[in-house]
N, C-alpha and C positions, 0 to 999 in steps of 0.2 A: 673512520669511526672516532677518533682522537679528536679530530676536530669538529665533529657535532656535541660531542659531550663538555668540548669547551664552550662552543658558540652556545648552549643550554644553561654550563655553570657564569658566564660570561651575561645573558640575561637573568639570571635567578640573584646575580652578588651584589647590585644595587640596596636589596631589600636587608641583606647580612652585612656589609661589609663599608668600610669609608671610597666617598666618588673617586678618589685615586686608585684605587685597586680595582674596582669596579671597572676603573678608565682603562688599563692596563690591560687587565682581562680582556676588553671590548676591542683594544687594539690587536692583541694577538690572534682574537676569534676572526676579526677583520680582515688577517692577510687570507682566511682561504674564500670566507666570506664577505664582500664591502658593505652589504646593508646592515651587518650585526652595531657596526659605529654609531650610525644613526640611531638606531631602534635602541640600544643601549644610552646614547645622549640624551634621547625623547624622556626614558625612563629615567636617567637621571634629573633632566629639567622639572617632571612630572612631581618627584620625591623632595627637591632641595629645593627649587628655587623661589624666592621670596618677591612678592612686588615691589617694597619699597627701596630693595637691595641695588637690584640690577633694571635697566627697561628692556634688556635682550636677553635672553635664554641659551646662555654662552654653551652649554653642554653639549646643544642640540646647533648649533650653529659648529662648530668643533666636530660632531660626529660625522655633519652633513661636510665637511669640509675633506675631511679622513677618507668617506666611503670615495667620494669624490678622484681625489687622490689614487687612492688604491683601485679605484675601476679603468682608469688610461692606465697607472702601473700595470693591471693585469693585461690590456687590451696591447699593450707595449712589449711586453715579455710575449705572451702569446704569438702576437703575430713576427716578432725577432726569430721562436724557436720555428715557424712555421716557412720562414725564408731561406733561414740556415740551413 
């Protein structure tokens, strides 16, 4: 239950809060769930980022990189506790 109400407050904190905290949140929602990364960095790229700034949408490139990450971590752990 804890961790749907984060992955919830975790997409909702882009719109209230600075991308740092937004980003943190999106990490922590990420260990139970790996898409929240992404779909939080999309939402960020969506909200902040400017054309003449950057040519790549580092948010969303960073989330997809995390979900990434954290989907062999889970696939990793899982099948470790499932040998032992």
């Amino acid at each position: 239950m804890f961790a749907r109400a984060l992955t919830l407050f975790a997409l909702i904190a882009p719109f209230f809060f600075p991308w740092p905290f937004a980003a943190a949140l999106a990490l922590l929602a990420s260990l139970q769930y790996p898409p929240v990364a992404l779909a939080v960095g999309l939402e960020i790229d969506a909200l902040y980022f400017a054309r003449g700034v950057a040519s790549v949408p580092l948010a969303s490139v960073w989330g997809l990189a995390v979900m990434l990450v954290l989907v062999v971590a889970r696939r990793f752990v899982h099948t470790r506790l499932l040998v032992s």
